[in-house]
RODO-2510 file (C-alpha; in nm, 4 decimals, decimal comma):
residues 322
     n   res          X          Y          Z
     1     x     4,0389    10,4940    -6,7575
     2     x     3,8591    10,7874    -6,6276
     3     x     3,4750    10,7895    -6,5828
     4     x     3,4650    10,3756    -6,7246
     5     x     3,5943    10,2681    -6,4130
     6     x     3,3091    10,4420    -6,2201
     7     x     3,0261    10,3535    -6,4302
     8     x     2,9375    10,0142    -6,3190
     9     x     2,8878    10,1205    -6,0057
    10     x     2,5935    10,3174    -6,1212
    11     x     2,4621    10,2108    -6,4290
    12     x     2,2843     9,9096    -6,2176
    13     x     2,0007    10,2090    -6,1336
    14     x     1,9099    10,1614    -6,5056
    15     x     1,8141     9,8315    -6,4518
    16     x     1,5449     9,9517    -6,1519
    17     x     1,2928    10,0091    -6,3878
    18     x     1,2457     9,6380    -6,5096
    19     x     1,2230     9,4758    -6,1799
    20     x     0,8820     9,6054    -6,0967
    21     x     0,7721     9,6022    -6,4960
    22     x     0,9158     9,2660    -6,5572
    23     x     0,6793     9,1004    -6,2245
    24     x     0,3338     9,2651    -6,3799
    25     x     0,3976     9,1991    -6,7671
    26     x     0,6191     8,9450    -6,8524
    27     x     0,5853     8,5622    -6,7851
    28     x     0,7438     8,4512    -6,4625
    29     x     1,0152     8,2012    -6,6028
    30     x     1,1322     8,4978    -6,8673
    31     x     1,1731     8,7330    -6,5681
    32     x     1,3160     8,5279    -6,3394
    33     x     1,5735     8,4465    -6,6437
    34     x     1,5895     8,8203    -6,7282
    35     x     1,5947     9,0057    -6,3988
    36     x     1,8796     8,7044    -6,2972
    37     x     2,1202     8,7652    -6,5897
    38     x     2,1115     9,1479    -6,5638
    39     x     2,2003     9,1169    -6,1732
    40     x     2,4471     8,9082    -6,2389
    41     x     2,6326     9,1077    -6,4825
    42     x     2,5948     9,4115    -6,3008
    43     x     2,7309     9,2981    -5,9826
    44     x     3,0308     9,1623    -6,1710
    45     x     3,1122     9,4484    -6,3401
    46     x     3,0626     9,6753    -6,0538
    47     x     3,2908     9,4118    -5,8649
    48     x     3,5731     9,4143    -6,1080
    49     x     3,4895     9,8418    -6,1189
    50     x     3,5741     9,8601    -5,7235
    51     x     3,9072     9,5906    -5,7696
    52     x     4,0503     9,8173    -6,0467
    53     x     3,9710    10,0824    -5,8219
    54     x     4,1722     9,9483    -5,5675
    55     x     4,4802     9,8776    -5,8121
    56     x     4,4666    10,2317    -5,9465
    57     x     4,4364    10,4493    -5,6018
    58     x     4,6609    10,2507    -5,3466
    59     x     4,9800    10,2143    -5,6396
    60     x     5,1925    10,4640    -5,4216
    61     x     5,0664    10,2971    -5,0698
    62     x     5,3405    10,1759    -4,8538
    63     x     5,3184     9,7729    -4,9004
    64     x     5,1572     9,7808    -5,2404
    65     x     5,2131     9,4531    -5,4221
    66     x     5,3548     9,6212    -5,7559
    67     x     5,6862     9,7078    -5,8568
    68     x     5,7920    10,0537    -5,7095
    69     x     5,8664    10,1995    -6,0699
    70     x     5,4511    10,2089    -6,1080
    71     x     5,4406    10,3747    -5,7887
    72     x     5,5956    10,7007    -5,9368
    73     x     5,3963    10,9881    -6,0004
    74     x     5,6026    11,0623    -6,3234
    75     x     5,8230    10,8618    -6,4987
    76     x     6,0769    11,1654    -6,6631
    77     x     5,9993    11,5484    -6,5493
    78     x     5,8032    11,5586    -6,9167
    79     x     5,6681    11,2091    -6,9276
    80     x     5,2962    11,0859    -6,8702
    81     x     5,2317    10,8787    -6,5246
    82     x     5,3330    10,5896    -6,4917
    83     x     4,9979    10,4797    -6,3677
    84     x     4,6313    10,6737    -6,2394
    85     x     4,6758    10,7555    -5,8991
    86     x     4,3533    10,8611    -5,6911
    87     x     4,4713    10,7558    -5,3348
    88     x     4,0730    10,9063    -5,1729
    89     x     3,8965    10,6478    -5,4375
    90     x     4,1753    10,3436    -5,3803
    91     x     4,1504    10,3676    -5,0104
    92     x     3,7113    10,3745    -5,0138
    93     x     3,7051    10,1503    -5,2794
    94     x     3,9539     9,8693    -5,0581
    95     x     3,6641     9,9511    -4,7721
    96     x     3,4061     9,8439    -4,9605
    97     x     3,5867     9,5771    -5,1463
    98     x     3,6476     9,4338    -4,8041
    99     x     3,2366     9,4832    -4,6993
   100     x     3,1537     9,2580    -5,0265
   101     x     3,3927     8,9873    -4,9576
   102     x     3,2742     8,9675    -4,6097
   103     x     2,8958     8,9954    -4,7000
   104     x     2,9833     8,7194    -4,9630
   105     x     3,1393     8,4840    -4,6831
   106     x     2,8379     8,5332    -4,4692
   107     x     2,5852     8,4497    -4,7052
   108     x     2,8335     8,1692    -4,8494
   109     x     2,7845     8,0235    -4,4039
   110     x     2,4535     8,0907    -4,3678
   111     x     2,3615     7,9458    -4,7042
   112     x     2,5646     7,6221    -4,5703
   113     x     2,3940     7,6450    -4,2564
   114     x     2,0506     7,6189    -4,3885
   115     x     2,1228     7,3027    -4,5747
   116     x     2,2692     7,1231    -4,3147
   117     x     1,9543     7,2216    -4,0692
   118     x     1,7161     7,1167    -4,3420
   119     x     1,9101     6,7711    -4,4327
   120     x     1,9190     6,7139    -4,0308
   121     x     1,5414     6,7901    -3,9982
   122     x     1,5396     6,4906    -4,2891
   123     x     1,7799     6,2623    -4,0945
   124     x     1,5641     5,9512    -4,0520
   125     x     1,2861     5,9882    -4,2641
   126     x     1,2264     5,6961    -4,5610
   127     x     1,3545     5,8000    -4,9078
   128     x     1,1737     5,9713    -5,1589
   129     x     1,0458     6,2899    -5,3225
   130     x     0,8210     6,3819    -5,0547
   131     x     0,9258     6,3502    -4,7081
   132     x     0,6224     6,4205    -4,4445
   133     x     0,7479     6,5612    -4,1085
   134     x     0,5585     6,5209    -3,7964
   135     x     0,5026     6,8808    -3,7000
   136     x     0,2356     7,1062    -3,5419
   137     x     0,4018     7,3846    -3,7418
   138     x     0,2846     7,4225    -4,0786
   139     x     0,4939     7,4216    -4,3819
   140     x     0,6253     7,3358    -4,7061
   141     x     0,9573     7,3727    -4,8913
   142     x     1,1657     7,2435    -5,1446
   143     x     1,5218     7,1154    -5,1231
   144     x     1,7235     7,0439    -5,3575
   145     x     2,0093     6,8372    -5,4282
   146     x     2,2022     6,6900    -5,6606
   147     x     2,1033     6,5552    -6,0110
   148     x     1,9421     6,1999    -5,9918
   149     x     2,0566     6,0550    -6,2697
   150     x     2,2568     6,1610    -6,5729
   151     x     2,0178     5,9525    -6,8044
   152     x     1,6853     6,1171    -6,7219
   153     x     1,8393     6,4526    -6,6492
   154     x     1,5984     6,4920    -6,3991
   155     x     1,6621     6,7503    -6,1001
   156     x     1,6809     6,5652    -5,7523
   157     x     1,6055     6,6924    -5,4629
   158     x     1,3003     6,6734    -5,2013
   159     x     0,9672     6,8086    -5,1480
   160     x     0,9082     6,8391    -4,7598
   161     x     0,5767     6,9108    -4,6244
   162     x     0,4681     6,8970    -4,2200
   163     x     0,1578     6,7226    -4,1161
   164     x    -0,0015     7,0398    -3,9881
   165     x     0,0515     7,1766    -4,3799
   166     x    -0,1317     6,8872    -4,5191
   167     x    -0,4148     6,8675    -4,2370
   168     x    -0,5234     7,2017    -4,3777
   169     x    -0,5342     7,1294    -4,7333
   170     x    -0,7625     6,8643    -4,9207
   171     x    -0,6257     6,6206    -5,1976
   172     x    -0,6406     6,8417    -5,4811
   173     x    -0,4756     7,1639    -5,2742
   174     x    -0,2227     6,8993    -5,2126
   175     x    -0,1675     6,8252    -5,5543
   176     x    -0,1444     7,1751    -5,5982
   177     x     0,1188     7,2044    -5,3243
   178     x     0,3687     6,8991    -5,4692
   179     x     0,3335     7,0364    -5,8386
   180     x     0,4170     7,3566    -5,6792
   181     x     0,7413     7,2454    -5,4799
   182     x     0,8450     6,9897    -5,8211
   183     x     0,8461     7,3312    -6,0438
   184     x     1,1038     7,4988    -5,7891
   185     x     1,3145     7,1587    -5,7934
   186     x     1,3034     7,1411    -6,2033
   187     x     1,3077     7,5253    -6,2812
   188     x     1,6334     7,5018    -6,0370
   189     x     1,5327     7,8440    -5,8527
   190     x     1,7520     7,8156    -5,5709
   191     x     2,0323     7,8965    -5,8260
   192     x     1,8665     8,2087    -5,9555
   193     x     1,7667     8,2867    -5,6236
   194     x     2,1286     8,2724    -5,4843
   195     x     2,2626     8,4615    -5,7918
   196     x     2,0195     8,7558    -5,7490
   197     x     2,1331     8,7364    -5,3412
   198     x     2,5298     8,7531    -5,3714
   199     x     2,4727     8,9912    -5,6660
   200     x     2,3016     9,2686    -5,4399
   201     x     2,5169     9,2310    -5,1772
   202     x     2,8197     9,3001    -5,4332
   203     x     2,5935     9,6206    -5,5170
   204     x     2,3161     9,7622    -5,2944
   205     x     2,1347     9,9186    -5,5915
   206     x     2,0927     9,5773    -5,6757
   207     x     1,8119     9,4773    -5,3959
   208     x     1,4920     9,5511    -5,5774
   209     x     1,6396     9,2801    -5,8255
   210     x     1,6835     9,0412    -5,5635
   211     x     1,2910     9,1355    -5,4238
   212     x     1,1789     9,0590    -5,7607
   213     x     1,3064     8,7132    -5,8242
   214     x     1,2216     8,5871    -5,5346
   215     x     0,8654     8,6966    -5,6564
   216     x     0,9044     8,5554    -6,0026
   217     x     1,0508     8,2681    -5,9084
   218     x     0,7445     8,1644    -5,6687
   219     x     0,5238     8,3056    -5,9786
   220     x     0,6975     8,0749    -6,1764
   221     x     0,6258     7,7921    -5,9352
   222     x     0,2563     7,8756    -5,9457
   223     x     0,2056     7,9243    -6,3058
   224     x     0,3566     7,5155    -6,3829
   225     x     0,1313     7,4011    -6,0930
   226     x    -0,1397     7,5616    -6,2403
   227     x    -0,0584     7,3692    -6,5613
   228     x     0,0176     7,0339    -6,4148
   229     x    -0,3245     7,0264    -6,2238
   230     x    -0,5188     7,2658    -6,4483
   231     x    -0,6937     7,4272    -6,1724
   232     x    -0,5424     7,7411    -6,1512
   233     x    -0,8238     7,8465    -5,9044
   234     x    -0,7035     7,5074    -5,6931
   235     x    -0,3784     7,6425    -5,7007
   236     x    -0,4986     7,9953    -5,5862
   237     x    -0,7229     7,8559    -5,3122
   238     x    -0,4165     7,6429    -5,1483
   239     x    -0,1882     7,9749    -5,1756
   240     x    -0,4010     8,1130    -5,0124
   241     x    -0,5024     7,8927    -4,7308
   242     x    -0,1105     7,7708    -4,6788
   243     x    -0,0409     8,1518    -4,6505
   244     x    -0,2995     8,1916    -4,3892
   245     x    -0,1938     7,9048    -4,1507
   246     x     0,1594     7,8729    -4,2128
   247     x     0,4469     7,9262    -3,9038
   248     x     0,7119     7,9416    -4,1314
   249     x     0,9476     7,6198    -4,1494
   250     x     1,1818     7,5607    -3,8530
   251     x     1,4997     7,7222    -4,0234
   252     x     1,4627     7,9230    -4,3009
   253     x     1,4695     7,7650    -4,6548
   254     x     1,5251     7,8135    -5,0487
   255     x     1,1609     7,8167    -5,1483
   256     x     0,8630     7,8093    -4,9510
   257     x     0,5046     7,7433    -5,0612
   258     x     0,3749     7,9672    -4,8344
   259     x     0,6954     8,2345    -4,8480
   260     x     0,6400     8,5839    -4,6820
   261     x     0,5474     8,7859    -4,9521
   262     x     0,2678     8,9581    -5,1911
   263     x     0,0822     8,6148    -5,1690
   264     x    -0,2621     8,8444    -5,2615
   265     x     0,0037     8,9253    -5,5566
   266     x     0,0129     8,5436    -5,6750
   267     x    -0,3296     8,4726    -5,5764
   268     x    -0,4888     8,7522    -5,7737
   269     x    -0,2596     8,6495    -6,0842
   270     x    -0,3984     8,3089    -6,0674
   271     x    -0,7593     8,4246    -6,1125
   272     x    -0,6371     8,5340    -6,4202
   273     x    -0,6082     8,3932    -6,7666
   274     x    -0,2437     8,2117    -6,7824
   275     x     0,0110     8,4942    -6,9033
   276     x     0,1679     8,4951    -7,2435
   277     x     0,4817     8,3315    -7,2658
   278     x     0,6448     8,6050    -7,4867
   279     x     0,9934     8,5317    -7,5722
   280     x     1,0699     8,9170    -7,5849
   281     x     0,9010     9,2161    -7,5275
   282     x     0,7682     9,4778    -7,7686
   283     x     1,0151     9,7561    -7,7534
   284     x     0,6728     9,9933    -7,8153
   285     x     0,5697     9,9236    -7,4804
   286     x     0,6790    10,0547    -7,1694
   287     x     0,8116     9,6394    -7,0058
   288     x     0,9299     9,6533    -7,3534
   289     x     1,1487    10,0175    -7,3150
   290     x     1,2257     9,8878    -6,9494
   291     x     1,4059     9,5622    -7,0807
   292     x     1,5903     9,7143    -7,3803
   293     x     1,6964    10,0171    -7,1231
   294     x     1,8185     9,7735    -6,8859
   295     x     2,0107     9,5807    -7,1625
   296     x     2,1966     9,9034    -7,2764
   297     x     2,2629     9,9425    -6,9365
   298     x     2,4228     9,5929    -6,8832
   299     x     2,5943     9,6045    -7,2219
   300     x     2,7463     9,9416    -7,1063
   301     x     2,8564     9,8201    -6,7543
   302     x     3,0074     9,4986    -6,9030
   303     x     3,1992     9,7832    -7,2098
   304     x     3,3174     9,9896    -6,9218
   305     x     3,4443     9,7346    -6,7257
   306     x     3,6617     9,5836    -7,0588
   307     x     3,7863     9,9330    -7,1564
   308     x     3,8904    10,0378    -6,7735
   309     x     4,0704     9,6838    -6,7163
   310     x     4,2417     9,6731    -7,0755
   311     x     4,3721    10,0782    -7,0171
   312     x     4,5075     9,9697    -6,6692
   313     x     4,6579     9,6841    -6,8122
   314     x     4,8166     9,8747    -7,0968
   315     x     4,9321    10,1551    -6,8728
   316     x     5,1039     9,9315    -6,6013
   317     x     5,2867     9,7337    -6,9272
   318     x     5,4025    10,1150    -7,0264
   319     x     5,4927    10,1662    -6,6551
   320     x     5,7266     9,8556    -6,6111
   321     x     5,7252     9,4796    -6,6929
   322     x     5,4537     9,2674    -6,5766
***
């Protein structure tokens, strides 16, 4: 296997580049789509990279799972090992197996957590898309949920706004506000959000992915508000104003209106002309060198992960039978 097994652990830093590029120059809903893909191939690779790890440097462990015969450092006095043995990179790589499975199951509670909080905070209120809590705290989130109906194909979920949050805004900031909240429930952002969050916890170098989709994704958000009221300076002025008297929501959420964040980011990008929704990016500029980069780099990972699992394969079928 040699260095293939070790390269998707790395080759994530060639992605780095692209998350800052993709938020200035490309539209939001193609970098959300973008920056989520790459993470998630990355941290898979890099995942599998750390488990074949694990197979190839604890084989002569006491208690390994495998037949003893791939266990032996040579099979005949002349003959080639049975299998790789590298007992320092088995043992570190079980270590930090371990820390992703158990930064996995957190995030897997927590994310469980949150739901059930925000479906309590719900418990009682009528039924419908937008569900107004009594609150002095202002906010404004979206939740979603399951699909409504398999005819219209339509997203479900619900749009919940405090009284203090609408107070502050006037009827067309509000309109601003729902379109806002309807994009995250149709563009289904909590999944690309929670794919970007489990894939850099599989792989640290995978966190300025994560920072960027959850800036994209609220980009996204503001860019089909803009074009369902369009007002993008509406939109701007009830970023803006949300931002400036929002608490936060009682329990943290999947998408806020108001999210901590660059909101002088979205607000200034909203005084500009609508960006150009670009299916790719010219490989002459430098979002364009960024993306193709960062696409060598996943094709590489994903390579290097196929090559080191089919050679380990292969050699433990030499060593004995599977």
């Amino acid at each position: 296997m040699g260095v293939f097994v070790l390269l998707p652990l790395l080759l994530p830093l060639s992605a780095l580049p692209i998350a800052r590029l993709a938020e200035r120059h490309l539209h939001p809903r193609l970098a959300t789509r973008l920056l989520s893909a790459l993470a998630a191939v990355l941290a898979l690779c890099s995942t599998v990279c750390l488990g074949l790890l694990v197979v190839v440097g604890t084989v002569q462990l006491p208690g390994h799972p495998l037949p003893d015969g791939w266990g032996d450092a040579w099979a005949e006095e002349e003959g080639p090992p049975t299998a790789p043995y590298e007992e320092a990179a088995g043992k570190g790589a079980v270590v930090a197996l371990l820390a992703v499975a158990a930064s996995w199951s957190t995030a897997a509670r927590r994310h469980r957590r949150v739901r059930r909080r925000a479906e309590h905070a719900l418990a009682g209120v009528p039924d419908g898309e937008l569900a107004v809590l009594t609150d002095e705290a202002a906010y404004a989130y979206a939740l979603p949920g399951a699909r409504t109906s398999a005819r219209d194909g339509v997203p479900g979920g619900r749009i919940v706004v405090s009284t203090a949050m609408l107070a502050c805004l006037d009827a067309s900031e509000r309109a601003a506000l729902v379109a806002h909240e309807r994009a995250h429930l149709a563009g289904l952002h909590h999944r690309y959000l929670l794919a970007v969050r489990f894939a850099a916890r599989a792989n640290p170098l995978l966190l300025p992915l994560r920072s960027a989709v959850t800036y994209t994704t609220e980009r996204w958000a503001d860019e089909e508000a803009a074009r369902v009221t369009g007002e993008r300076r509406v939109v701007a002025r009830a970023i803006g104003k949300a931002a400036l008297v929002s608490r936060g929501a009682p329990t943290p959420v999947p998408a806020s209106f108001a999210a901590p964040g660059p909101v002088p980011r979205r607000v200034a990008a909203l005084l500009e002309p609508a960006p150009s929704a670009v299916s790719w990016p010219s490989v002459f500029t430098a979002v364009g060198l960024a993306a193709w980069a960062a696409a060598a780099g996943t094709l590489g990972s994903a390579l290097s992960s196929a090559n080191a699992t089919v050679t380990l394969f292969l050699v433990l079928k030499t060593a004995g039978p599977l």
